[in-house]
Every structure is written in structure tokens, then in C-alpha cells.
C-alpha positions as CSV (number, residue, x, y, z in Angstrom):
1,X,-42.7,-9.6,10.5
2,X,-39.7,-7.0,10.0
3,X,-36.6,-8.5,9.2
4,X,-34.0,-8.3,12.3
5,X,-30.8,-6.4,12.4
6,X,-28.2,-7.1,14.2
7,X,-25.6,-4.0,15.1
8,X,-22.2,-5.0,16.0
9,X,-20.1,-2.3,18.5
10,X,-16.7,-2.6,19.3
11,X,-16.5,0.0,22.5
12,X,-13.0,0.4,23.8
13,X,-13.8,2.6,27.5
14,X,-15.8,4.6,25.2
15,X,-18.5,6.8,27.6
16,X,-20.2,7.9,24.0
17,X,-21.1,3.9,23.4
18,X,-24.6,4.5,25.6
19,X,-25.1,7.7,23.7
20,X,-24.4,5.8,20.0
21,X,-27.0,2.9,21.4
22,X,-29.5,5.0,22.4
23,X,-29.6,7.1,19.1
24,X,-29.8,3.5,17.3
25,X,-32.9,2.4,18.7
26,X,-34.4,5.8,19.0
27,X,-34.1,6.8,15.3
28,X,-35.0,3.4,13.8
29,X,-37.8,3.3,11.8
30,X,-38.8,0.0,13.5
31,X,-36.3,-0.1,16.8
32,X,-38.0,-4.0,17.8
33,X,-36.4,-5.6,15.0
34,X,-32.5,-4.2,16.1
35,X,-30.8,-6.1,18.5
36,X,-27.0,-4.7,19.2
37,X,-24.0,-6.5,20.2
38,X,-21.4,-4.5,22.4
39,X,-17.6,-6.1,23.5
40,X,-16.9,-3.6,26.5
41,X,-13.6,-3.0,26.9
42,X,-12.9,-1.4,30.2
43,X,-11.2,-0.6,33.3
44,X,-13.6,-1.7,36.5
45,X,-14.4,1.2,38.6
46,X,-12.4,3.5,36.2
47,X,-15.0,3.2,33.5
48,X,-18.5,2.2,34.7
49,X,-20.4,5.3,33.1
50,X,-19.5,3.5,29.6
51,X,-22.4,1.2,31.2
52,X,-25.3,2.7,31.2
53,X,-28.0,1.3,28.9
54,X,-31.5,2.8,29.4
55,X,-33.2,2.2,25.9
56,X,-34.1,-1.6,25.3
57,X,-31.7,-3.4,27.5
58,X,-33.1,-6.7,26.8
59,X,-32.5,-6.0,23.3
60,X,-28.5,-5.7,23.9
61,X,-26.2,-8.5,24.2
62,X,-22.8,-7.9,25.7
63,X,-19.2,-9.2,26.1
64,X,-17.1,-7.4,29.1
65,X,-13.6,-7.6,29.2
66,X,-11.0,-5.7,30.6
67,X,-8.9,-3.4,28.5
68,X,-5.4,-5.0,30.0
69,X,-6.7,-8.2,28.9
70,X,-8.5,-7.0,24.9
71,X,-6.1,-7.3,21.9
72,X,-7.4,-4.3,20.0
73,X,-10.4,-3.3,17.8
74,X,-10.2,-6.5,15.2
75,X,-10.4,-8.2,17.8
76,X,-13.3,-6.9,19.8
77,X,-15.0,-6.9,16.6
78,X,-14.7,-10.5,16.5
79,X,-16.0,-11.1,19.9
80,X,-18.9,-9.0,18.8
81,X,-19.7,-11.4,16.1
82,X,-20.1,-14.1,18.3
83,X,-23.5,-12.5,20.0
84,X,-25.0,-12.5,16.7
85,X,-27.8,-15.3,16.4
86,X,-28.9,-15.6,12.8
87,X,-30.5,-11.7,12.5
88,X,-31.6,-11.2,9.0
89,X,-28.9,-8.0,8.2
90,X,-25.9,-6.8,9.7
91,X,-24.7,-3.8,10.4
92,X,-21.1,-2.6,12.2
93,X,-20.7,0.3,14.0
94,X,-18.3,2.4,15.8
95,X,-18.9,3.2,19.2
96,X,-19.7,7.1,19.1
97,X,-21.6,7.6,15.6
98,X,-25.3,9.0,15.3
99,X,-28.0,8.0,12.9
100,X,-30.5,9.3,10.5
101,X,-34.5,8.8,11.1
102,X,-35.6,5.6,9.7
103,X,-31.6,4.6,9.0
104,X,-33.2,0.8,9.2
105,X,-35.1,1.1,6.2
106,X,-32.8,3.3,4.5
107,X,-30.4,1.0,4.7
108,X,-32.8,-2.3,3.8
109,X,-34.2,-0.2,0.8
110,X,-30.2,0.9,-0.4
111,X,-29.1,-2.5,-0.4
112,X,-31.7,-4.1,-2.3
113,X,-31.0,-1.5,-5.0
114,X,-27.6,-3.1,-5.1
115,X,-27.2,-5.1,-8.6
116,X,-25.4,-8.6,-6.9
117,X,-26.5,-11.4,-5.2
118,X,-24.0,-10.9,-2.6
119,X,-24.2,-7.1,-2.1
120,X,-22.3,-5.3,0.8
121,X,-22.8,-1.7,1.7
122,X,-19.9,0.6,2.9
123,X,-18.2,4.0,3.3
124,X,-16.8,6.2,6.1
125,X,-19.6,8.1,7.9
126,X,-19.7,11.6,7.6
127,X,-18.5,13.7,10.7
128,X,-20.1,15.0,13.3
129,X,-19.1,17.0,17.0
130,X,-20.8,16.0,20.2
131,X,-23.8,16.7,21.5
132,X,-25.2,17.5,18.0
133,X,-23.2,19.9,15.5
134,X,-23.2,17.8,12.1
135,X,-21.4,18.8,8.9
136,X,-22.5,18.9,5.7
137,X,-24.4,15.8,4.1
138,X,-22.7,14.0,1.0
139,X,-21.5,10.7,-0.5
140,X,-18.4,9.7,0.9
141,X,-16.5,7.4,-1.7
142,X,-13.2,5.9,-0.1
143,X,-9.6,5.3,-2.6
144,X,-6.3,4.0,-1.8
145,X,-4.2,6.8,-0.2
146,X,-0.8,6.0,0.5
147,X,1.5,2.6,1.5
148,X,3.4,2.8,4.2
149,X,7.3,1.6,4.5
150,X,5.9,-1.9,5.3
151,X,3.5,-1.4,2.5
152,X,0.2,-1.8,4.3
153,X,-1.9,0.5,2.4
154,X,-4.0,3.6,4.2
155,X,-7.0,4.9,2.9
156,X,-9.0,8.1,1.9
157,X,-12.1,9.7,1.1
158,X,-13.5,12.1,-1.3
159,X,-17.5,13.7,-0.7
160,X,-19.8,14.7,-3.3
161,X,-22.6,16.5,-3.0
162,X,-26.0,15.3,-2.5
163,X,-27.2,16.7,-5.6
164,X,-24.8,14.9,-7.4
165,X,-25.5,11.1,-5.6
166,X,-26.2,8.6,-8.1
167,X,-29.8,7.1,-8.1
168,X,-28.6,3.6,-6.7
169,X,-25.5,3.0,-5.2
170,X,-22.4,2.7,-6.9
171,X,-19.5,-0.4,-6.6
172,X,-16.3,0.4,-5.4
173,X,-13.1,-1.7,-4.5
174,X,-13.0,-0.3,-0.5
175,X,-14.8,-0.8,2.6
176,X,-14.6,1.6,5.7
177,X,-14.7,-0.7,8.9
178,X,-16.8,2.3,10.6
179,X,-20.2,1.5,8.7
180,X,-20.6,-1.6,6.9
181,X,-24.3,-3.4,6.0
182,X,-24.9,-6.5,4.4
183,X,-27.5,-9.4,4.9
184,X,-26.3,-11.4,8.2
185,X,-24.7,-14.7,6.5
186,X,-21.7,-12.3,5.9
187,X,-20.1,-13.2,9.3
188,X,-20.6,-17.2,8.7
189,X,-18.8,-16.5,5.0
190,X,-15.9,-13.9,6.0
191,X,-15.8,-13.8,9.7
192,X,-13.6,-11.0,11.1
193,X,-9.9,-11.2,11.7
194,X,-9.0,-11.3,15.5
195,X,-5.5,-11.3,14.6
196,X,-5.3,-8.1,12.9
197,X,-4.4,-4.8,15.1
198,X,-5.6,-1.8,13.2
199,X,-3.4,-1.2,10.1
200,X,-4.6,-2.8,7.0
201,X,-8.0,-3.7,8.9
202,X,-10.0,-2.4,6.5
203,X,-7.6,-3.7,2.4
204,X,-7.5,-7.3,3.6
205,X,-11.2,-7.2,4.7
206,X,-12.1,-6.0,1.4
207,X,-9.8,-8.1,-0.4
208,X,-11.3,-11.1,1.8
209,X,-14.9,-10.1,1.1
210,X,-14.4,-8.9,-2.6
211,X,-12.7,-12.8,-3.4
212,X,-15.3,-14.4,-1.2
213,X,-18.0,-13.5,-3.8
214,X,-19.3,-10.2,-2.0
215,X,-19.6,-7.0,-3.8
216,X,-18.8,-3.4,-2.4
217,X,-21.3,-0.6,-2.5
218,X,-21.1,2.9,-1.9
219,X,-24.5,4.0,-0.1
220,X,-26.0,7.0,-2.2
221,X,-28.1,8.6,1.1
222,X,-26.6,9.6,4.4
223,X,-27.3,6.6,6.8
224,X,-24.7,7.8,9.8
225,X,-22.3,10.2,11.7
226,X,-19.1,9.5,13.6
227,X,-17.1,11.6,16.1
228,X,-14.1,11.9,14.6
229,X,-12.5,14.0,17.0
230,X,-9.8,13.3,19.7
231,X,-11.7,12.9,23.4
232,X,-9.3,12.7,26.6
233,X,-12.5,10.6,27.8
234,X,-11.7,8.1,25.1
235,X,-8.5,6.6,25.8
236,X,-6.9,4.4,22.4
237,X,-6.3,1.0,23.1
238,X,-2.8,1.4,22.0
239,X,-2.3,4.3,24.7
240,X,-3.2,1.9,27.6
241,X,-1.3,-1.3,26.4
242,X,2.3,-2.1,26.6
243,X,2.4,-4.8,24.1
244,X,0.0,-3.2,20.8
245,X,3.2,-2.9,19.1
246,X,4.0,-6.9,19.0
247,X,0.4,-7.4,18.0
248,X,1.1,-4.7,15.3
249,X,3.7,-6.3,14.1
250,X,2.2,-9.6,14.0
251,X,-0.6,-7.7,12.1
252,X,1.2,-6.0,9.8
253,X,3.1,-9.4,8.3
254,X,-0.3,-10.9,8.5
255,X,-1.7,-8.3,6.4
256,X,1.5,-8.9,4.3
257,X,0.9,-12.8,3.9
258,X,-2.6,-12.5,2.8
259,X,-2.0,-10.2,0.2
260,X,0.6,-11.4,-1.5
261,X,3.4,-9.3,-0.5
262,X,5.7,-11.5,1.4
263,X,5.0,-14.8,2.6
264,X,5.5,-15.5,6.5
265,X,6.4,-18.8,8.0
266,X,6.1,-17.8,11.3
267,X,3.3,-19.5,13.4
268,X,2.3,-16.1,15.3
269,X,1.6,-14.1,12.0
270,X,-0.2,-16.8,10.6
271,X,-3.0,-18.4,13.2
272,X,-6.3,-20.2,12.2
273,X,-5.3,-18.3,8.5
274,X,-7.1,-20.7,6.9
275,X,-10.6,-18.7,8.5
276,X,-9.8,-15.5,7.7
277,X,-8.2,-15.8,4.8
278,X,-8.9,-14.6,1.2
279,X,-12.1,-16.4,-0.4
280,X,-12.1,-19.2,-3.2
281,X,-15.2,-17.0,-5.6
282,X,-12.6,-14.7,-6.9
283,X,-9.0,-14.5,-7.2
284,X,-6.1,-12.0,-5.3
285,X,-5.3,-10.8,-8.5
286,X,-8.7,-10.3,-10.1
287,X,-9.0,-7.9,-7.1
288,X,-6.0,-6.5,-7.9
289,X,-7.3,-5.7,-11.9
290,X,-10.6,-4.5,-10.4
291,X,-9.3,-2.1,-8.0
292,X,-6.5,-0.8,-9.6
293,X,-4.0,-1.9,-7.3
294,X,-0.6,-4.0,-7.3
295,X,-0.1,-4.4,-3.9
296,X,3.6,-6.2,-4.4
297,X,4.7,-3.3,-6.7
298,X,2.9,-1.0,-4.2
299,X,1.2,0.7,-7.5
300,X,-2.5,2.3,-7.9
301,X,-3.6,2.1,-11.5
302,X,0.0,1.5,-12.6
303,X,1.6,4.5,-10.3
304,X,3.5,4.4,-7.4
305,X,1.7,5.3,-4.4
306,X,3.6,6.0,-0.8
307,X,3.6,8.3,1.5
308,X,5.5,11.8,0.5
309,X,8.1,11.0,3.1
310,X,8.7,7.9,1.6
311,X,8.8,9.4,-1.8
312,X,12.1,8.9,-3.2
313,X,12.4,12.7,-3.9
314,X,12.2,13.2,-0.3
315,X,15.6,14.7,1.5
316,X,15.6,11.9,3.9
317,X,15.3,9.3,1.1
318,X,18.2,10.5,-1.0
319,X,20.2,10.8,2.4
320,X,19.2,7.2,3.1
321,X,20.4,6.6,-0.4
322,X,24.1,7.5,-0.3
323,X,23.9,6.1,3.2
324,X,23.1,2.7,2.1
325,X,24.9,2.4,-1.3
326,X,28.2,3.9,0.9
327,X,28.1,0.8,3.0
328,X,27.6,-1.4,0.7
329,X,30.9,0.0,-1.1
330,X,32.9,0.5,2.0
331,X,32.0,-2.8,3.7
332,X,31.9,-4.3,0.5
333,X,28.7,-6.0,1.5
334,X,28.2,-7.9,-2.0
335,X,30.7,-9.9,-1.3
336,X,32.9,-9.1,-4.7
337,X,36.3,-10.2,-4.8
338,X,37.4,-8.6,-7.9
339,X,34.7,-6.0,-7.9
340,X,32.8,-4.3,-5.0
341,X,30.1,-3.2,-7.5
342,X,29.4,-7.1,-7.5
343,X,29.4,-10.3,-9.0
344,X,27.7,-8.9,-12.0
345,X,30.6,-6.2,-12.9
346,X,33.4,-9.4,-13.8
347,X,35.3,-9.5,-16.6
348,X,33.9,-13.3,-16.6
349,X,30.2,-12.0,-16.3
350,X,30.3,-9.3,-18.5
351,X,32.5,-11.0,-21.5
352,X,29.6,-11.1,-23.9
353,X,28.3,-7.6,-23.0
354,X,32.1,-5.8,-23.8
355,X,32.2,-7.4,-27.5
356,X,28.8,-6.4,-28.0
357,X,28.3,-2.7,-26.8
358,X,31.1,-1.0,-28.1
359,X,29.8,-2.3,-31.9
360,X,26.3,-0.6,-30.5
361,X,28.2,2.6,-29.4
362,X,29.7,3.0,-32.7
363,X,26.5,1.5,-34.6
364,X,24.3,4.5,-33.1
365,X,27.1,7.0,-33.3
366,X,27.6,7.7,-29.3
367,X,30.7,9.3,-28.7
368,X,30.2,11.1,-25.2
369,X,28.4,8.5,-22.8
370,X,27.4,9.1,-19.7
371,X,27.5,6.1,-16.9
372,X,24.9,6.8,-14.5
373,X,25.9,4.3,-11.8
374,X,29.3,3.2,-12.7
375,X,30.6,1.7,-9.6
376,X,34.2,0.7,-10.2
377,X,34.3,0.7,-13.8
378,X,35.7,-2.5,-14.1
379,X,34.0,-4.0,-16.9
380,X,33.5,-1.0,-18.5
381,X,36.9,0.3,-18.7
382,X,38.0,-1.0,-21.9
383,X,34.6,0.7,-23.7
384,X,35.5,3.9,-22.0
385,X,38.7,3.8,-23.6
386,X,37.6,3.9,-27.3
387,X,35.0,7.5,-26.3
388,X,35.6,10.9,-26.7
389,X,34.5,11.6,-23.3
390,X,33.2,9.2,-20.6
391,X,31.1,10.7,-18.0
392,X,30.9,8.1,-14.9
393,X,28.2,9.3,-11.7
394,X,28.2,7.5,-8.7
395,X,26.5,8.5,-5.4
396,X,29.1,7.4,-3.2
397,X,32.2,10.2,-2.8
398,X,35.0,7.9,-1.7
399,X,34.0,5.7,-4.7
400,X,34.4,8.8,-6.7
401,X,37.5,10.2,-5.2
402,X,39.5,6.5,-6.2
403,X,37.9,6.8,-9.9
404,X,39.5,10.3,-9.9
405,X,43.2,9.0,-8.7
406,X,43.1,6.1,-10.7
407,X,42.0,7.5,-14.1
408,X,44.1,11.1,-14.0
409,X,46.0,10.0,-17.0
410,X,42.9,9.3,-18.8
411,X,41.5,12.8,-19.7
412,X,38.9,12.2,-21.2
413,X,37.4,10.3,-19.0
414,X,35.5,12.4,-15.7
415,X,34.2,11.3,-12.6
416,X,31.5,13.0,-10.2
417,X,29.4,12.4,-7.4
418,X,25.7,12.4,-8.1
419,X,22.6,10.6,-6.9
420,X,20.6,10.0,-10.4
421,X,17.2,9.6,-9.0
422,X,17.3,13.5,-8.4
423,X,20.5,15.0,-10.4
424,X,19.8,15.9,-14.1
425,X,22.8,14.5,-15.9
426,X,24.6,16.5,-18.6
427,X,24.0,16.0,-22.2
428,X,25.4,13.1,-23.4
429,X,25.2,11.0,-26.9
430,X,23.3,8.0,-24.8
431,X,23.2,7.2,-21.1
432,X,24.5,3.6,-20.0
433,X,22.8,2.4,-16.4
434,X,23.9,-1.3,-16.2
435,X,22.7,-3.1,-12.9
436,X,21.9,0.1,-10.9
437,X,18.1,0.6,-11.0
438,X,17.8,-3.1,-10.3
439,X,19.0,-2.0,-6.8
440,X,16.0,1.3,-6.3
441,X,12.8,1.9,-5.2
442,X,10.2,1.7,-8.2
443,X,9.6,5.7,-7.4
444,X,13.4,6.2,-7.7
445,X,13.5,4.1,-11.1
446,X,10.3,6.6,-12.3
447,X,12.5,9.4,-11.4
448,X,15.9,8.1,-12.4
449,X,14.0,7.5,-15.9
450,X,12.5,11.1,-16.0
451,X,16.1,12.6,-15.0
452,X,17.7,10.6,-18.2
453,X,15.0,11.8,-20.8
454,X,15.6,15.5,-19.3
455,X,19.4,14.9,-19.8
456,X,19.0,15.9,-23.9
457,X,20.9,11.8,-24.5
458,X,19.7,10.6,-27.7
459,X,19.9,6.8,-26.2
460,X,19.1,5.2,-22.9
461,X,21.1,1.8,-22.8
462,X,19.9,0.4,-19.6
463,X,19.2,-3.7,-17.9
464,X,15.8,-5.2,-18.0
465,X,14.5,-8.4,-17.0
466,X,11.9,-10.3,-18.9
467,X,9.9,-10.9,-15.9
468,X,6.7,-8.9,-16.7
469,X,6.2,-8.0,-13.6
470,X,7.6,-5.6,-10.8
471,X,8.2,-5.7,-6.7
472,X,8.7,-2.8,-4.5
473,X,12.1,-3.1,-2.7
474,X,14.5,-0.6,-0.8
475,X,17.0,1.1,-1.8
476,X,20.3,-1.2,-1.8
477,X,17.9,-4.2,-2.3
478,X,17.7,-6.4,-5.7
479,X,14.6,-7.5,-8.0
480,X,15.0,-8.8,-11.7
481,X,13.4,-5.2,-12.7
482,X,11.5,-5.1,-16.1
483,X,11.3,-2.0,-17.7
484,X,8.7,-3.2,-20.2
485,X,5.9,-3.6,-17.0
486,X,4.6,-1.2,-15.2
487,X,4.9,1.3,-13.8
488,X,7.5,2.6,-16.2
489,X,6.0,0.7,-19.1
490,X,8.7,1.3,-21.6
491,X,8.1,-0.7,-25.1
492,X,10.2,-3.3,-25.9
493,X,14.0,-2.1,-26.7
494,X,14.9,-1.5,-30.1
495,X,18.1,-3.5,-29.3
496,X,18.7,-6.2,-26.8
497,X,21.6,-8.3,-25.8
498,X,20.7,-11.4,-23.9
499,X,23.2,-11.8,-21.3
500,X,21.4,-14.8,-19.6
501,X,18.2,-15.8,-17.9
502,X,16.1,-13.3,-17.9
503,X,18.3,-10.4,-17.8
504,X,18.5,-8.1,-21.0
505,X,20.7,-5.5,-21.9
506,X,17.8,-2.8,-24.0
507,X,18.9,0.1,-26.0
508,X,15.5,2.7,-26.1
509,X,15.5,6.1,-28.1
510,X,15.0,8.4,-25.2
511,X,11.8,9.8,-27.2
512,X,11.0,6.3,-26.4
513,X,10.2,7.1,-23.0
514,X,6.6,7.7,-21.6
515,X,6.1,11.3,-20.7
516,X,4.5,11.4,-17.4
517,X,1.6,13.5,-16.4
């Protein structure tokens, strides 16, 4: 007897679905074995030629629900898995994909090649244009693309030729919810998520499947083809409904919780978790070494990785800069009452760090200093005082314009507007940033770091936290950022003054610094 197969279709008023069954049963190598379950999603009346099923009807099981009342494709998906009754394999679908000849026992034969006892085979499809125009064949190998502002991380895809496929398939860290095989006790061990949306569908299924003790497998041979084009005859589910972007946003905290970004307390994001959560085989992080990804720090391979309008070289990022850190001066939103710049610029909170970094000034023989972020120069006013030249940047102009008026008798001391995650200082003996990158983006802290080195300073005298690990946060936020972790990676500081808790005050050479590619 031929093992079964059970095909899982989540059709959203998709008139292709028939097309995509039909082609399943007809280009199996042994179509009796394949049994296919199909959640319609549809408008009555509106819809009904999504219906028709002419090829082994008895052979189809099927959930119909309207498309007012589904909650998106995660969901159908789990609806689907509830139709499946013990079949041997499974095998998910999209609804408008075609198939090779014999994809059953291409896909049996690939699978068993795979070296794990828990093997799982997955990629995105390659493309192809209704009724039958197919690109060209290759392995499709899926990588992290890009995190969003909410840091749910998007995919892509690279294709090799076929001449070049390896001769069993290889492991990767990503699955493609379009096409994914694995023997059939994968929906009892990781069911699907019916309270995901779309968005960071296919990181937390990985991460879920990956910890749950199943391995990832990149197919070697072409098994599939999906329509990848936009079809007015296809209406999106989040077209049609009214609400997808509360689900969405449920999703995306969801997607959040489970993957260690930031923890959610509220009961909507967080339903029946304990099912569809990560697995107990592996850990979060040990998927996080194995695929290269920090998903706090919203790093890939120890690089920050966001989408290029999110970049913080991006005009509408270093507009949202001055935008934020100008509020937080003018409506002195930290709170200070001797200091707008906050707590941490006191004369109380900075008494050990004004006896100590003049002696360093003078010990490495820095005469011209530049202050990249000086806020109010309170603390630092007395160490300005003993310099041939103090150069003090800030990004916000009013801030600037007071520094001006209050320091005109002090000559040697200048003020100017600059934001220094973009501007290249001038050359200075060192370059002081005290409590400013704590407050940036990790891309802005890469560039801010880059911009110093470029600056000709001999010294970069800047806070660190000996945390050993790094968080993404916006601009005008706070983390205890370490300098030492990645992704900057900077070795430990040749000098350090301790100025409590974790917080460090390091002194690098600016050859110091890594070089980046």
C-alpha cells in the first residue's frame, strides 16, 4: 500500500483553487493515495465557480465559511488541519500553484534523503502565469530580508541553477508557508497558529518547528509553481474585511511575544499560547545562533537588518530625529529639574566622572574635544573650561542657539547644530559622546560610530554598559547599550571609569574601531 498524503489548501474566493486541485491529482504519480483538504472562504452566490471539483470528489474534504465571517489565512490554515485524519505525509499548499509529474514521489524520495529524524521540507515555489507560461526551473533558498518598524521580520529568496542543486537537500533556518512537506505527525507536534494574520506567519512557524525538534530542508528538484501575480478575480482577505487590521495587530504583538521581543500581557495577543507556542527540543536562542538572527537587537549575523526607509540614514529618519530629540528638549520630557538633558547630566550624578576625565584628557594629551551630543553642558562645563577649544553638537537648534548666548564670553568654546549619525565631525584630539547613543537606533549607533572614526579624533571617549547584549529601540528611547556586543563589537576600552551599575565610561583609540565592509 502507498503511503497517503494529505494536502492542506487555504482558498480565500480563489476561482484558481479547482484548477490547483485538479493539477494535484492529475500529475501525481499515484493520485489514490492524495486526499486534499480545502477551507472555502467565500461570498455565496458571489463566488460559486471557486466550487467546482471534477477530479476525485470523494477524495476532498472541505470546510465552507464565509469570507465576512474567516479571520485570515493562518487561520484557514488551521481549519484545514482539522480534516486531516492520520495520512502518512503532509503537504500545504496555496490555492493557485501547479505541480510537476510524479511531485508525490519526488517529494517522498527528497525527504527521505533528508539527514534528521524529524525532517521538514520547504521553500517558495517557483513562479508561474496562468493557463501555463512557467519560468525558469531552480532552487529557491529563502533568508531573512528586512524587519519592519514593529520588527516582524520579512523574507526573501535567492535561485540557483539547476546545474548547480546539491545532490540531497540542504538545511536552512526558513520555511515558506506556500510549500511545506513533512511526514503527517507534524500537525499533532506544531499545529498551526489561528491567531496569526499574515505577518511573521512564516519566522514564528519556523522558530516553532525548528525548537520543536523538526529540521528545515531546502528541496533540491522542482516539486511546484505558484501564481504570483495580482488577479482582480482573487480578492485579498484584507481587501474585503473591515477589521484585518485589529487582527494584525493582535498578530503582530503575538509574533512579538513568542519571539522574545517584548512580552505582552494582554489576553487577546496571547490565546491558547501555550499550543502554538515555541517547542521544548530546542531553545529560542539556539535558533537564534543557528540562523544567524537576534531578533531583539533586530540583527542578521551580527548586522542590522530593516527596511531602507527605516534605515537611519534615511531623510525621513534623521527628520524624525531632530523631531523627537526637539521635544524632548522643549517639553523637557525627562523630567530634569536642573538639567533637561536628564537626570544623568547632574552635578550629583556626574561628581566622580568630572574628577576623573579631565586627568584622562590631559593623560592622552586632548586639547580640542569634540562633544557629539552635549545637551546643556552642565556637567561638562567645568572640563570645557580647562581646553583649547571645545566643540559641542547637538541636533536640536534652539538647544544650540542658548549654548551660543550663554557661552559668548567663552571663545573658545563653539557650538553647532548637527545630527551625528549622518554629519562627519571636524577633527578633533578625541570625541566625548556621554549618554547620547544610549538614546539611538542600533543602525544610528553603527553610523554615529563610523562618522567618529571618519572625523581624523585620535580617541573616542564614549558610555557603555556591561550588559553583553543589545535591543533595538527608537530614536528618543533608552537601553543600557554595550559597545563591546554586537553589532558594533568594539574590544574592551583601554580605559574605563565605573560610574555605577553597569554603566561604564570607555576610552577606545579610534583605530580601535572595526572597519565595516
Amino acid at each position: 500500500m502507498q503511503p497517503t498524503i494529505f494536502v492542506s489548501i487555504a482558498s480565500y474566493r480563489d476561482p484558481d483553487c479547482q484548477n490547483t486541485v485538479r493539477d494535484l491529482f492529475e500529475k501525481a504519480a499515484h493520485p489514490e493515495r492524495v486526499f486534499i483538504g480545502i477551507c472555502w472562504q467565500s461570498v455565496p452566490l458571489e463566488d460559486d465557480d471557486c466550487f467546482v471539483l471534477e477530479t476525485r470528489p470523494e477524495q476532498v474534504r472541505t470546510i465552507r465559511v464565509h469570507a465576512a465571517d474567516s479571520k485570515g489565512a493562518c487561520w484557514a490554515r488551521a481549519q484545514v488541519q482539522t480534516l486531516w485524519q492520520g495520512e502518512d505525509y503532509y503537504l500545504q499548499v496555496d490555492s493557485h500553484m501547479r505541480f510537476v509529474a510524479g511531485w508525490d514521489d519526488v517529494l517522498i524520495a527528497m525527504l527521505a534523503q533528508c539527514d534528521s529524524a524529524r525532517p521538514l521540507l520547504s521553500t517558495y515555489p517557483l513562479a508561474f502565469t496562468p493557463p501555463d507560461t512557467y519560468g525558469a526551473d531552480g532552487v529557491v533558498t529563502i533568508h531573512p530580508k528586512e524587519f519592519d518598524e514593529t520588527g516582524v521580520l520579512a523574507q526573501r529568496s535567492e535561485i540557483a541553477s539547476m546545474k548547480d542543486a546539491p545532490p540531497s537537500p540542504q538545511r536552512n533556518a526558513h520555511i515558506g508557508a506556500g510549500l511545506i512537506f513533512a511526514a503527517g505527525r507534524v500537525v499533532a507536534e506544531v499545529p498551526y497558529d489561528p491567531y496569526l494574520y499574515f505577518e511573521g506567519e512564516e519566522i514564528t512557524l519556523a522558530a516553532r518547528l525548528w525548537t520543536s525538534g523538526w529540521d528545515i530542508f531546502v528541496p533540491n528538484a522542482v516539486v511546484a509553481y505558484h501564481d504570483y501575480g495580482r488577479r482582480p478575480e482573487r480578492p485579498r482577505h484584507w481587501k474585503d474585511q473591515s477589521d484585518w487590521d485589529v487582527l494584525n495587530q493582535h498578530a503582530r504583538k503575538r509574533v512579538r511575544h513568542l519571539l522574545g521581543i517584548e512580552r505582552s500581557r494582554e489576553g487577546a495577543d496571547l490565546v491558547d499560547i501555550e499550543r502554538h507556542g515555541l517547542g521544548t527540543v530546542r531553545s529560542l536562542a539556539e535558533y537564534e545562533t543557528y540562523s544567524g538572527l537576534d531578533f531583539r537587537a533586530r540583527l542578521h549575523r551580527g548586522r542590522p537588518l530593516v527596511k531602507p526607509e527605516l534605515a537611519a540614514g534615511h531623510a525621513s529618519q534623521a527628520a524624525a530625529r531632530q523631531t523627537v530629540f526637539g521635544r524632548i528638549w522643549r517639553d523637557n520630557l525627562w523630567g530634569g529639574v536642573e538639567s533637561r538633558s536628564g537626570g544623568g547630566s547632574t552635578l550629583a550624578s556626574t561628581v566622580a566622572l568630572r574628577g576623573w576625565l579631565p586627568q584622562v584628557l590631559d593623560f592622552l594629551g586632548v586639547r580640542i574635544l569634540a562633544d557629539a551630543g552635549c545637551g546643556d553642558v552642565q556637567w561638562c562645563k567645568e572640563t570645557a573650561a580647562g581646553l583649547r577649544l571645545y566643540l559641542g553638537f547637538d541636533i536640536v537648534p534652539e538647544l544650540v542657539a542658548e549654548l551660543r548666548t550663554r557661552f559668548k564670553e567663552q571663545t573658545h568654546c563653539l557650538f553647532s547644530e548637527a545630527d551625528i549619525v549622518t554629519a562627519t565631525l571636524p577633527q578633533a584630539d578625541a570625541v566625548l559622546c556621554r549618554d547620547c547613543l544610549t538614546h539611538l537606533p542600533l543602525d544610528a549607533v553603527t553610523m554615529a560610530l563610523e562618522r567618529f572614526r571618519a572625523s581624523g579624533a585620535r580617541y573616542l571617549i564614549a558610555t557603555t554598559h556591561a550588559v553583553g547584549r543589545n535591543s533595538w529601540i527608537p530614536a528618543g528611547g533608552w537601553q543600557a547599550l554595550d559597545l563591546t556586543a554586537a553589532p558594533f563589537n568594539l574590544p574592551a576600552p583601554r580605559m574605563m571609569l565605573d560610574e555605577g551599575g553597569a554603566k561604564r565610561m570607555g576610552v577606545w583609540a579610534m583605530a580601535d574601531l572595526p572597519v565595516r565592509a
